[in-house]
BAFI-3210 file (N, C-alpha, C; in Angstrom, 3 decimals, decimal comma, padded with zeros to 6 digits):
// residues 274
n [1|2|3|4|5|6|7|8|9|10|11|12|13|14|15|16|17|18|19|20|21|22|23|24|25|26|27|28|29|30|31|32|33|34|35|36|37|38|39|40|41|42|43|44|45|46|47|48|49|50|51|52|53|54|55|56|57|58|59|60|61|62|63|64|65|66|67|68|69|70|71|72|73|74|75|76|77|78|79|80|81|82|83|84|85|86|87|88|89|90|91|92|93|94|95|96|97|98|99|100|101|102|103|104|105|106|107|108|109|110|111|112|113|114|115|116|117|118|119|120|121|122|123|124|125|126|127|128|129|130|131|132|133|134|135|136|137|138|139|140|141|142|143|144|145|146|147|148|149|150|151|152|153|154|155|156|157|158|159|160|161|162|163|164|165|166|167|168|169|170|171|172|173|174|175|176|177|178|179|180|181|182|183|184|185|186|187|188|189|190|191|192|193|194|195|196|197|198|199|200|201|202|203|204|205|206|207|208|209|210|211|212|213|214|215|216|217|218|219|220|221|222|223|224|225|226|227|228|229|230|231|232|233|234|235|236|237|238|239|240|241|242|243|244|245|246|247|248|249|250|251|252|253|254|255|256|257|258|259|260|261|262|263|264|265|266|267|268|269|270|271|272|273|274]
n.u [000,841|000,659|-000,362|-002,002|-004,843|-007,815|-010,712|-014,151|-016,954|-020,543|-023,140|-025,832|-027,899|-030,706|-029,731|-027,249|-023,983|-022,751|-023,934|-026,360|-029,545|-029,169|-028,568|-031,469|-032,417|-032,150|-030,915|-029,736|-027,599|-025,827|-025,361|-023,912|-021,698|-020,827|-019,774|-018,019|-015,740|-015,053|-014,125|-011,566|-011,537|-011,007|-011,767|-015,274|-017,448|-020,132|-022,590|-024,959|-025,587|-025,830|-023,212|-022,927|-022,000|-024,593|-026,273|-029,668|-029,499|-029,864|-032,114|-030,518|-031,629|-032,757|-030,479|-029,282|-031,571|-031,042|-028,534|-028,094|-029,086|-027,917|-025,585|-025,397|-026,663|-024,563|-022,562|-023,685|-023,317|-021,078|-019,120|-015,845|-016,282|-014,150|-015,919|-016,271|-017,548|-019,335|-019,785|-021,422|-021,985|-022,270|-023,545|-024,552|-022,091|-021,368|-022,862|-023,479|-020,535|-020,951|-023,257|-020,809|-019,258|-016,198|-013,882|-014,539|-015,370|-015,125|-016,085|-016,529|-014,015|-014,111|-015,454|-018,353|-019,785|-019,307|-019,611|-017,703|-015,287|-014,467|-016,423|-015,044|-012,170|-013,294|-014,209|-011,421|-011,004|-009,700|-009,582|-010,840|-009,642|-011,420|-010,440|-012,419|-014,211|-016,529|-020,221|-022,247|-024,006|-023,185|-020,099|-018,870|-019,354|-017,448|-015,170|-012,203|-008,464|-006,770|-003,688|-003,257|-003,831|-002,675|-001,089|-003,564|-004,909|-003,190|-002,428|-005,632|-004,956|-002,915|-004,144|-006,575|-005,822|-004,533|-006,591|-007,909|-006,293|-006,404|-008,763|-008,473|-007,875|-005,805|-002,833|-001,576|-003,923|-005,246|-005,864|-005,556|-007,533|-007,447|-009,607|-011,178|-012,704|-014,414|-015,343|-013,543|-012,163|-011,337|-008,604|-007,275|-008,382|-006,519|-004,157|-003,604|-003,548|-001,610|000,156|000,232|002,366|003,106|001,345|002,419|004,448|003,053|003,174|000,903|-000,914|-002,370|-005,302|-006,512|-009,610|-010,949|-012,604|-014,503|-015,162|-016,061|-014,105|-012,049|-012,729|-012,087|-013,246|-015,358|-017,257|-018,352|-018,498|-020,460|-021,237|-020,935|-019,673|-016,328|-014,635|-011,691|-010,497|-010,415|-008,864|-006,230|-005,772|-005,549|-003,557|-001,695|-001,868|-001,317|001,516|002,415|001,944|000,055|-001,884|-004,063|-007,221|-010,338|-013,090|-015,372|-015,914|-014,986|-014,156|-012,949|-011,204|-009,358|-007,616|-005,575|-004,768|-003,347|-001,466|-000,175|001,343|002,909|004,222|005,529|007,239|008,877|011,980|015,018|016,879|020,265|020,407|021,064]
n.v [-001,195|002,109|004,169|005,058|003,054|004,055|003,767|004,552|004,560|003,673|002,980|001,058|001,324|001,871|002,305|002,876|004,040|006,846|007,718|006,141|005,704|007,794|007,462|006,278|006,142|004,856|006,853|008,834|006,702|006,235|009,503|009,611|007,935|009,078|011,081|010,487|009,228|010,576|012,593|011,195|008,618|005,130|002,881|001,621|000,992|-000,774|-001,416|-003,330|-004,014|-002,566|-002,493|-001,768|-000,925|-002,928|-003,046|-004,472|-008,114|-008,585|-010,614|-012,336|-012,553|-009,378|-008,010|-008,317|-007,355|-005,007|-004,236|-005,401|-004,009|-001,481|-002,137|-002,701|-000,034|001,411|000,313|000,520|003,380|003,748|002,415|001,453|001,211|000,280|-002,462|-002,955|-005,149|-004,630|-007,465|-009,889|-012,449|-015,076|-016,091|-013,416|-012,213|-013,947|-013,403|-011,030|-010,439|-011,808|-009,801|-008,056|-006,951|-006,618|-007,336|-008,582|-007,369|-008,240|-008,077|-009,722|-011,148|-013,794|-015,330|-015,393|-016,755|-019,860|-020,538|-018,616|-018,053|-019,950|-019,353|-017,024|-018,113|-019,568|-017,537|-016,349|-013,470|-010,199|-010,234|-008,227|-009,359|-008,876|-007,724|-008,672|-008,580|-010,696|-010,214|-007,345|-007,145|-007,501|-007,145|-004,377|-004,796|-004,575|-005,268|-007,323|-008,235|-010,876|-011,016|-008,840|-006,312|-005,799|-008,554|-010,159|-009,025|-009,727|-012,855|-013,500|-012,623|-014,742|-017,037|-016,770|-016,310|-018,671|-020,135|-018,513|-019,354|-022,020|-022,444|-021,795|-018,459|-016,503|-015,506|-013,292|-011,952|-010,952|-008,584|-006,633|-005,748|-003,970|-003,717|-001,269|-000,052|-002,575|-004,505|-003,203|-001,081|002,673|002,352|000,449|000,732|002,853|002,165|000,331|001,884|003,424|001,593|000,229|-000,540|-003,088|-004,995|-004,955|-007,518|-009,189|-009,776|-008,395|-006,616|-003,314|-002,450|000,599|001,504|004,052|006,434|008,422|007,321|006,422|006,304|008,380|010,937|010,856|009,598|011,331|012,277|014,503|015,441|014,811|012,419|013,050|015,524|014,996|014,420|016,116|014,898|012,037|012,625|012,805|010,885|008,960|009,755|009,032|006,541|005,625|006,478|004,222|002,939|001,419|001,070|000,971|002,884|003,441|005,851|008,511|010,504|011,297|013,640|015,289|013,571|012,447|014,878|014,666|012,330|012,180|014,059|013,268|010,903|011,948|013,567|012,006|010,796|012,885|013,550|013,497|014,736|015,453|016,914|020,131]
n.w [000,000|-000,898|000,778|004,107|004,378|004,562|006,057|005,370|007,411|007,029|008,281|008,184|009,801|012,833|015,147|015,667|017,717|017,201|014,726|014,069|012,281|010,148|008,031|006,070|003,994|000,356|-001,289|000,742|001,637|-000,852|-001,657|001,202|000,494|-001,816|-001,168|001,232|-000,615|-002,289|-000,691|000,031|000,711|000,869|001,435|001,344|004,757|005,025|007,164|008,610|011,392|014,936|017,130|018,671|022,856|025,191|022,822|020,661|019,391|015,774|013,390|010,774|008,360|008,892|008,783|006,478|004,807|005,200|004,267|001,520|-000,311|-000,175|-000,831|-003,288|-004,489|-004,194|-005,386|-007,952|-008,677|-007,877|-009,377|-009,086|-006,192|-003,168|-001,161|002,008|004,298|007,482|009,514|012,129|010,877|009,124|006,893|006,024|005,432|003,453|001,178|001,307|-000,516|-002,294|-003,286|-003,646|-002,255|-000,862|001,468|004,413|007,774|010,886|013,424|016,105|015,928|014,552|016,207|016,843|015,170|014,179|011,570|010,079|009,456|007,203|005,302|004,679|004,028|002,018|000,153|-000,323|000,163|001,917|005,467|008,368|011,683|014,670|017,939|020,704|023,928|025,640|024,875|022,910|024,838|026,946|027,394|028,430|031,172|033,829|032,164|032,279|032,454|033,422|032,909|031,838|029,696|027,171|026,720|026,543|024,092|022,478|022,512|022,136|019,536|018,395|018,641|017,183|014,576|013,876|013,496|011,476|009,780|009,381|008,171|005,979|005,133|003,298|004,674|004,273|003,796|006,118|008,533|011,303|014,161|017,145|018,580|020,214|022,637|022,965|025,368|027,170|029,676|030,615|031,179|029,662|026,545|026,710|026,900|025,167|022,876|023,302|023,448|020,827|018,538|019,670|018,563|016,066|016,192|015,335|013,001|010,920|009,183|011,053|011,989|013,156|015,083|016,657|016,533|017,444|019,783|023,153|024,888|024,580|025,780|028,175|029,979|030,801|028,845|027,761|025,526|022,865|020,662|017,863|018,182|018,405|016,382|016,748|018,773|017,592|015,715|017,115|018,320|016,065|015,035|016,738|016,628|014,116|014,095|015,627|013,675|012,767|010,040|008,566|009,073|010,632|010,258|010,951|009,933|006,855|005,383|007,664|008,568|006,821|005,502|007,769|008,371|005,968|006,780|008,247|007,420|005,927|007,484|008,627|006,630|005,944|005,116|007,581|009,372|010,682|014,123|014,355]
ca.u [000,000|001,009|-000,945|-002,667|-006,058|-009,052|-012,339|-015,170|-018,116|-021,465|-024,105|-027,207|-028,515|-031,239|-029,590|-025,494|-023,682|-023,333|-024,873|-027,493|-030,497|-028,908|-028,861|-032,475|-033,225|-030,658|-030,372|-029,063|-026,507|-025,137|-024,434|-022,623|-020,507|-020,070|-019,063|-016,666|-015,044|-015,056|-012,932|-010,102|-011,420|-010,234|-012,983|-016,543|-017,066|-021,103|-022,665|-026,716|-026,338|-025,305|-022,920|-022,368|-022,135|-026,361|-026,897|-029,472|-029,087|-030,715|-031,957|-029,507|-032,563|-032,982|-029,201|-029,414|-032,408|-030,455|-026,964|-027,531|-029,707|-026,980|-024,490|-026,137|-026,880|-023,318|-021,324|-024,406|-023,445|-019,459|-018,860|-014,357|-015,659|-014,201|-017,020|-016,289|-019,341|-019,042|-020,606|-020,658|-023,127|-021,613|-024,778|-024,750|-020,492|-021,400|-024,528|-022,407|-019,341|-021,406|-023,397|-019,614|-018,631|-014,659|-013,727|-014,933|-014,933|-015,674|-016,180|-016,062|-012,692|-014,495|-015,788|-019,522|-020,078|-018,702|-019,001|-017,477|-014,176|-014,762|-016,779|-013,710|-011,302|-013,645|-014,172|-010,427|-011,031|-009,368|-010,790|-010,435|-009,689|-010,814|-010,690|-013,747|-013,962|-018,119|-021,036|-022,066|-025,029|-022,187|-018,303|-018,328|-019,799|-016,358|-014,347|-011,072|-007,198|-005,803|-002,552|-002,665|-004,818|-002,246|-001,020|-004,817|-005,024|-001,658|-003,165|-006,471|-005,108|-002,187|-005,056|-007,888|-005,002|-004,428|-008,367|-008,214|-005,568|-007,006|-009,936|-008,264|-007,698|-003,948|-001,615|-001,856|-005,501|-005,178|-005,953|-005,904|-008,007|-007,210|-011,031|-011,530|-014,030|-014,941|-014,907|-012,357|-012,268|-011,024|-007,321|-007,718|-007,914|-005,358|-002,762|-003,760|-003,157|000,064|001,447|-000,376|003,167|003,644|000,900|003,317|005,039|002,761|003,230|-000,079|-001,608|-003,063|-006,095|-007,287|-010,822|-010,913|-012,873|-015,507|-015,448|-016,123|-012,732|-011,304|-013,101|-011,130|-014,862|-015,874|-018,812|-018,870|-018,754|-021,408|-019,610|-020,842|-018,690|-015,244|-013,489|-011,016|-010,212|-010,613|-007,352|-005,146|-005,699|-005,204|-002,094|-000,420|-002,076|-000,240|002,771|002,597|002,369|-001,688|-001,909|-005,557|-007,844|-011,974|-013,699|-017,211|-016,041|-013,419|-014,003|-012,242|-010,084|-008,165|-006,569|-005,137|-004,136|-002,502|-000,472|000,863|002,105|003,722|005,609|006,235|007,875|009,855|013,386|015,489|018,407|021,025|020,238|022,451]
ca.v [000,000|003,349|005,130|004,490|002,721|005,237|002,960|005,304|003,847|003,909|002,423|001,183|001,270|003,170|002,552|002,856|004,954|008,027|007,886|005,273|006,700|008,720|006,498|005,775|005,861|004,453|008,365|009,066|005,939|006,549|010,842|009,514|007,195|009,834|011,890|009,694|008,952|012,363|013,266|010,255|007,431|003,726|001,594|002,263|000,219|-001,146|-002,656|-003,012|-004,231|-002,212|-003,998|-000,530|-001,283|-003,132|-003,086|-005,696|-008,876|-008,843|-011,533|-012,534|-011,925|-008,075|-007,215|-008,474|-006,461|-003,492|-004,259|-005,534|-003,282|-000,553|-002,291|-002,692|000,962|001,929|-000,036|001,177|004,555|004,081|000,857|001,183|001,542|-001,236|-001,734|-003,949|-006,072|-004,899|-008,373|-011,047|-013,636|-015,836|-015,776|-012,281|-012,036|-014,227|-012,683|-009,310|-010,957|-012,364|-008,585|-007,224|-006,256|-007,061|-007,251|-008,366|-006,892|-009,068|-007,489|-010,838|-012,084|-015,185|-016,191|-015,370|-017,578|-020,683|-020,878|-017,702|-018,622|-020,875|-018,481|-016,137|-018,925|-019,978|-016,424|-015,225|-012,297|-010,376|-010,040|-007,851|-010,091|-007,726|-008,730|-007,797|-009,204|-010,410|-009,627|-005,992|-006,970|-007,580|-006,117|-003,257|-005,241|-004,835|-006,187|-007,687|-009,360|-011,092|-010,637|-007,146|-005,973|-006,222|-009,604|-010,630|-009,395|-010,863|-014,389|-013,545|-012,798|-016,071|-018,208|-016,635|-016,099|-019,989|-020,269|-018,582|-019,881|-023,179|-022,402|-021,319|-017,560|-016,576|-014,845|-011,939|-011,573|-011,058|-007,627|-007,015|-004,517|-004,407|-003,532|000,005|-000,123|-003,441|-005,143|-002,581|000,052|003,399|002,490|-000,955|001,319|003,934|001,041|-000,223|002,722|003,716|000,365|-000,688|-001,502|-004,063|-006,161|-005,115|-008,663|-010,744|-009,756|-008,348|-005,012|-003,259|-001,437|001,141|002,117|005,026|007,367|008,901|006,316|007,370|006,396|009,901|012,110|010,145|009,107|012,636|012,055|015,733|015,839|013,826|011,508|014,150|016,564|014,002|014,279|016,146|013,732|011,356|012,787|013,153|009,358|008,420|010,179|008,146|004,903|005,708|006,933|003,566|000,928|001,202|000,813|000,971|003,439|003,141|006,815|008,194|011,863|011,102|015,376|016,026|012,938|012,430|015,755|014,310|011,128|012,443|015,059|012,191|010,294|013,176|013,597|010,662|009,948|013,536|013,623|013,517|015,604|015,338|018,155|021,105]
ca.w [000,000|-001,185|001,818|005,217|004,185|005,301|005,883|006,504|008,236|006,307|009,434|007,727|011,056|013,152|017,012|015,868|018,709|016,149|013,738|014,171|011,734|009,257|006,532|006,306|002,394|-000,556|-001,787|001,699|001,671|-001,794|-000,892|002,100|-000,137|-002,878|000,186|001,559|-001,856|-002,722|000,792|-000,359|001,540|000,116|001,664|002,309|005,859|005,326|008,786|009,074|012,859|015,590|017,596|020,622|024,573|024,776|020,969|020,386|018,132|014,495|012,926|009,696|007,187|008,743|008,424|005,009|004,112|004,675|003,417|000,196|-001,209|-000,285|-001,860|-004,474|-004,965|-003,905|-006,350|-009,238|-008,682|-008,060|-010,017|-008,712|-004,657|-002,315|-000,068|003,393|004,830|008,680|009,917|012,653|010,397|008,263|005,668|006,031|004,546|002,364|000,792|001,064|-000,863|-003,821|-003,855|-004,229|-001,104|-001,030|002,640|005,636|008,796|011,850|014,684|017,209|015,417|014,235|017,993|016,738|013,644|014,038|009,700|009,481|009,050|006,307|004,281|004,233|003,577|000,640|-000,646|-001,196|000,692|003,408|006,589|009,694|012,728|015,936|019,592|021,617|024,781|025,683|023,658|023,018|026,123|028,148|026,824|028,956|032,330|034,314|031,500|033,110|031,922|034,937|032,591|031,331|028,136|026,043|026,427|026,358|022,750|021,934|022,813|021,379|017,679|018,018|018,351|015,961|012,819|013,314|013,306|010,401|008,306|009,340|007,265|004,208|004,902|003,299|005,764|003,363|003,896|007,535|009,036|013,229|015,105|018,841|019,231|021,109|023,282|023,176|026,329|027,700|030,426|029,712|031,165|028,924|025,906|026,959|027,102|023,431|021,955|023,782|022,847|019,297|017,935|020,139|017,409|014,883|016,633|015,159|011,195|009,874|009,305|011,898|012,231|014,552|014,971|017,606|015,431|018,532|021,293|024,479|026,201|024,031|026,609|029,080|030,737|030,873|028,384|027,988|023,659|022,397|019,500|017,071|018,472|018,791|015,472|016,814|019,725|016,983|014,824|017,799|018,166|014,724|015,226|017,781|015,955|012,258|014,081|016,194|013,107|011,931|008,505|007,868|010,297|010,410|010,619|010,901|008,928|006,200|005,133|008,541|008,984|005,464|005,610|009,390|008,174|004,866|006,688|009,685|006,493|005,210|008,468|008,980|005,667|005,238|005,143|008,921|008,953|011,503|014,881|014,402]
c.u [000,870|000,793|-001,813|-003,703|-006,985|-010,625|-013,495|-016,518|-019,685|-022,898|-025,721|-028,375|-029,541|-030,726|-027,539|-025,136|-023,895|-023,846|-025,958|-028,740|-030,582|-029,063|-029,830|-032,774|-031,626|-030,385|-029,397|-027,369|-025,757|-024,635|-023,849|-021,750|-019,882|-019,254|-018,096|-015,887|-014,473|-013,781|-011,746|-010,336|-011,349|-011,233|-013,899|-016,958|-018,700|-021,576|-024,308|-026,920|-025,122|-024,765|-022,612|-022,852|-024,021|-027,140|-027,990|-029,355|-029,852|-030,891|-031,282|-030,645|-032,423|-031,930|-028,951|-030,674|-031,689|-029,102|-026,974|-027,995|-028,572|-025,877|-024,421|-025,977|-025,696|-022,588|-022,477|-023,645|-021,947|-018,861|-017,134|-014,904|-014,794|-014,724|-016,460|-017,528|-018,882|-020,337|-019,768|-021,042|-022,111|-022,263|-024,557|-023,466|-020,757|-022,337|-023,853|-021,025|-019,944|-022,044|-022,038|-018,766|-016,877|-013,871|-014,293|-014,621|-015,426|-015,166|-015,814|-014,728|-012,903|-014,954|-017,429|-020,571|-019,451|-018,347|-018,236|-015,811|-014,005|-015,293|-015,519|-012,692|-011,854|-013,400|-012,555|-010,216|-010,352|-010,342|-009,922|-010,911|-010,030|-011,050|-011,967|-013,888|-015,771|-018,496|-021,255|-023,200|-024,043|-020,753|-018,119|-019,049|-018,008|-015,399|-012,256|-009,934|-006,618|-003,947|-002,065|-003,699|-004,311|-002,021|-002,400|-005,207|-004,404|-002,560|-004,476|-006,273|-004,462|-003,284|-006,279|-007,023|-004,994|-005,648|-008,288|-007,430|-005,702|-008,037|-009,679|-007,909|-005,912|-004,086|-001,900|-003,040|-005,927|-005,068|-006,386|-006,172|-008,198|-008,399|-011,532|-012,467|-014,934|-014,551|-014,003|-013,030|-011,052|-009,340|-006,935|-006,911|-006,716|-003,912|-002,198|-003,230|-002,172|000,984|000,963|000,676|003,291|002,598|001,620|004,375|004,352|002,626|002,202|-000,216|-002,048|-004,299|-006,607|-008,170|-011,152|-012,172|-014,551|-015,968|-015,147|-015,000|-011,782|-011,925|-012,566|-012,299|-015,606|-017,188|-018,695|-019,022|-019,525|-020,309|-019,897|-019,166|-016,782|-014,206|-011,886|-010,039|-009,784|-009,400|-006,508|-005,146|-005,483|-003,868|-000,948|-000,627|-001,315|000,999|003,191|002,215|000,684|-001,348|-003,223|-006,369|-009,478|-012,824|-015,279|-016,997|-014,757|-013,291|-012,941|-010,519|-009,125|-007,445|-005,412|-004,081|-002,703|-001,213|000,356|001,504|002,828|005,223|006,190|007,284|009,033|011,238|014,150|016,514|019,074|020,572|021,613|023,462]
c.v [001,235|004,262|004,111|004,424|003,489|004,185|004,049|004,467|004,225|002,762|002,785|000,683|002,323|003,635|002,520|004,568|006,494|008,401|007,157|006,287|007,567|008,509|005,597|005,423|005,654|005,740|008,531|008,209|006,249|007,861|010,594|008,662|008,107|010,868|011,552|009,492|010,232|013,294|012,189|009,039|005,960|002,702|002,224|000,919|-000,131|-002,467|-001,792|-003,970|-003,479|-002,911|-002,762|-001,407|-001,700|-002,778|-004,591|-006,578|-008,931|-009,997|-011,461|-011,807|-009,713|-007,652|-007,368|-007,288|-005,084|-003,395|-004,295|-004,464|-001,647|-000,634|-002,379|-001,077|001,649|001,553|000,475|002,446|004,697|002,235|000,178|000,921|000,435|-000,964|-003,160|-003,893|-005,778|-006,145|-009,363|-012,464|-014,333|-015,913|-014,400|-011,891|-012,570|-014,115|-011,399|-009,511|-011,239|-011,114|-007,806|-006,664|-006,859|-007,433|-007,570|-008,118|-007,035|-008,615|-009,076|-011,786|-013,340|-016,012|-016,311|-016,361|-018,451|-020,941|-019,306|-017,863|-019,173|-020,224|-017,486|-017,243|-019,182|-018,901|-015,998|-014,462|-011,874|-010,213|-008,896|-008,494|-008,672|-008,331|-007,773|-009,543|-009,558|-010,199|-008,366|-006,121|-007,058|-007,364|-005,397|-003,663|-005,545|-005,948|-006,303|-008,742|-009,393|-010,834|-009,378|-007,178|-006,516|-007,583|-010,391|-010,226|-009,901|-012,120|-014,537|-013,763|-014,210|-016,995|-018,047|-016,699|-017,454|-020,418|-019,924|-019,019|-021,222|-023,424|-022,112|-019,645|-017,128|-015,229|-013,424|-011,465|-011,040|-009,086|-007,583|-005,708|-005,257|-003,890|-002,710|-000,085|-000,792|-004,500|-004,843|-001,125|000,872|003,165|001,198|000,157|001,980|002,951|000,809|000,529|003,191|002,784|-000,555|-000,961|-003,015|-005,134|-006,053|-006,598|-009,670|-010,642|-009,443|-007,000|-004,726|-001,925|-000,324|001,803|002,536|005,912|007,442|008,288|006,950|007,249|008,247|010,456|011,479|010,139|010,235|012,537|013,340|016,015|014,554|013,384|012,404|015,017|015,855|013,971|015,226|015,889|012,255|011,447|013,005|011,321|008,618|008,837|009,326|006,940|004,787|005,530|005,517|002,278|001,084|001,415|001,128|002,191|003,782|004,741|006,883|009,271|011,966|012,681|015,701|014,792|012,750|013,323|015,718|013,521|011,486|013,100|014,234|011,593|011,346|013,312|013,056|009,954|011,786|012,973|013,500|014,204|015,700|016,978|019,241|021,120]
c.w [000,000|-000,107|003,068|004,542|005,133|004,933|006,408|006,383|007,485|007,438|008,769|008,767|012,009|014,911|016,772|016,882|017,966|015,514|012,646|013,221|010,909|007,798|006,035|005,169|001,896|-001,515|-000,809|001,542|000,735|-002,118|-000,174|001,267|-000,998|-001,808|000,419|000,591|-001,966|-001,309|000,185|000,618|000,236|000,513|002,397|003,440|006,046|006,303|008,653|010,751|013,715|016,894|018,835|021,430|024,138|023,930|021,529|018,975|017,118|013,969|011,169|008,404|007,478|008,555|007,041|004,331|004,073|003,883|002,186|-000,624|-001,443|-000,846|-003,082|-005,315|-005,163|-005,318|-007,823|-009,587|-008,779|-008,151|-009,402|-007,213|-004,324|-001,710|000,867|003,879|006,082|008,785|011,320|012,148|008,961|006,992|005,073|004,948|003,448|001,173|-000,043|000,081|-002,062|-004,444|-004,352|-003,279|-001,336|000,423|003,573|006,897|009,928|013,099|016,115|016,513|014,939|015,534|017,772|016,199|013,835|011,844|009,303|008,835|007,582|005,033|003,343|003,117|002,053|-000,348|-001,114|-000,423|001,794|004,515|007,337|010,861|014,000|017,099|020,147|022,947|025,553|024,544|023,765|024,105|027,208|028,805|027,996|030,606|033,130|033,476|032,399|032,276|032,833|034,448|032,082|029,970|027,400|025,692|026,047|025,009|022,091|021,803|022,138|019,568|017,083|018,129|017,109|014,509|012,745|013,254|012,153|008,906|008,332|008,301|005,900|003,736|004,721|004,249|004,894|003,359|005,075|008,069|010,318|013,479|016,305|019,608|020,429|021,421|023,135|024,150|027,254|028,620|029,354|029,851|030,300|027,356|025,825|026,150|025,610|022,907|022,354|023,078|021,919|018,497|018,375|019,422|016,567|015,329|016,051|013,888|010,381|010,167|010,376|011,588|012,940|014,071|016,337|016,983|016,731|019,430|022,147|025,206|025,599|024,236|027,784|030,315|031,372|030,482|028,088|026,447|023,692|020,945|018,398|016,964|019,208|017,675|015,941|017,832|018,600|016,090|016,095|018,113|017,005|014,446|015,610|017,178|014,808|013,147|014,727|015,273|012,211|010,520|007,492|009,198|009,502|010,877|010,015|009,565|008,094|006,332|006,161|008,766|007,994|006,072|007,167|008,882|007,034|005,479|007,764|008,797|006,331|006,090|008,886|007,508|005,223|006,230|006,898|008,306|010,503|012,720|014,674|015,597]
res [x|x|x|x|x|x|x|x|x|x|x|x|x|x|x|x|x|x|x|x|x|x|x|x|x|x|x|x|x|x|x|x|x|x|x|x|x|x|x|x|x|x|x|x|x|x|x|x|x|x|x|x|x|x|x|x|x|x|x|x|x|x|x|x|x|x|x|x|x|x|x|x|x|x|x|x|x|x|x|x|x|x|x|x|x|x|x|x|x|x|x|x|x|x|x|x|x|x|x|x|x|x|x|x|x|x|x|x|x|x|x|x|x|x|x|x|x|x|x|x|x|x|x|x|x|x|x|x|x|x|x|x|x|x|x|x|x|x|x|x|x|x|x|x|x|x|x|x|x|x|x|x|x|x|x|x|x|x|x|x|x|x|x|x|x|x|x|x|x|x|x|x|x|x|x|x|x|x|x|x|x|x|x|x|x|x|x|x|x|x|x|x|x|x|x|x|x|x|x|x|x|x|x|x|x|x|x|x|x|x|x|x|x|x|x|x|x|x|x|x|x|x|x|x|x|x|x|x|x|x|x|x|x|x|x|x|x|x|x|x|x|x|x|x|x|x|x|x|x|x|x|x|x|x|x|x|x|x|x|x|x|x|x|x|x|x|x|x|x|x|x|x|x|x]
***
């Protein structure tokens, strides 16, 4: 990859933390994609179930009723996008994979779906492995690592990557999100993102999806996730500068010009201190 991968988030949902409800009609969905495109984003990030802190569960038919038809309309309208299936349904990826989707992006790391695995492996495709710790009724119920956070996603991804290259997914297909604010207090997070090289140890991309979670008011609560993008680039900051490769936002318009200019500085010249 030429550049940090920019996924922005397209929630064909009416209860997602931010912006649950926005994307009610397939006019709506396909302006936010030309939107997002149009800012320099690289993958549009479609999810019809909201998986926030006591989301509840959809049945596979209703997350389908909304996904495909958006993908549908999406790739009509911008025939080049790449669109990622956020899913945890195995029907659902693979539904989303034959409409065109290119990516999936599995929120329970393959712990949800026992066939999910398998689907991937069959399809080709990459995935994003992420750790989440619980379901979203129960993640954030005093989530706890008697060994430390980090090592607890360490151990989570060495066992799900051989899960999934068991199934047929190549090593090259393999993308890791260390899953912000799933299943994590706010010093949980903190940690992650201080020390998100330390997945650069296990050889795959990394993701970070920070982009208006409540631990970046440091449990204040006081900006509604509206008002977070620019909590939201000071964390995408330390995540590029610390190894991320790919990063998942709600407002490319504000976050590209972030991302572009951390590459920038991160790739000019060094020159010896006078």
């Amino acid at each position: 990859m030429s550049h940090t991968q920019i996924m922005a988030i397209l929630n064909i949902t009416p209860d997602s933390f931010s912006d649950g409800g926005t994307l009610h009609s397939l006019d709506r969905v396909v302006k936010a994609a030309q939107v997002a495109l149009q800012a320099g984003a690289d993958i549009l990030d479609i999810g019809g179930e909201s998986t926030r802190p006591n989301a509840s569960v959809i049945p596979a038919e209703e997350e389908l009723n909304r996904v495909l038809p958006a993908i549908t309309a999406v790739l009509a309208a911008f025939p080049q996008a790449r669109i990622s299936i956020d899913t945890r349904k195995a029907m659902v990826a693979q539904k989303a994979l034959k409409a065109g989707a290119q990516l999936v992006n599995d929120v329970s790391g393959f712990q949800y779906d026992p066939a999910m695995a398998e689907v991937c492996g069959q399809a080709g495709c990459p995935v994003v492995l992420m750790h989440s710790q619980g379901t979203p009724q129960t993640m954030q119920i005093n989530p706890t690592y008697p060994q430390g956070v980090l090592k607890g996603v360490l151990h989570f991804f060495e066992r799900q990557i051989e899960r999934a290259q068991q199934a047929g997914v190549s090593p090259e297909n393999i993308i890791l999100d260390p899953g912000f604010g799933f299943g994590k207090t706010l010093a949980h997070n903190l940690t992650l993102l201080h020390q998100l090289d330390a997945l650069k140890t296990l050889g795959f991309p990394i993701l970070a999806g920070t982009s208006r979670k409540s631990f970046l008011t440091l449990g204040t609560h006081d900006l509604p996730p509206v008002e977070r993008d620019a909590l939201t680039a000071a964390s995408l900051a330390m995540a590029i500068e610390r190894g991320a490769t790919y990063v998942r936002v709600h407002n490319p318009a504000t976050q590209v010009p972030v991302v572009r200019l951390i590459e920038a500085t991160l790739k000019a010249p060094q020159e010896p201190p006078a």
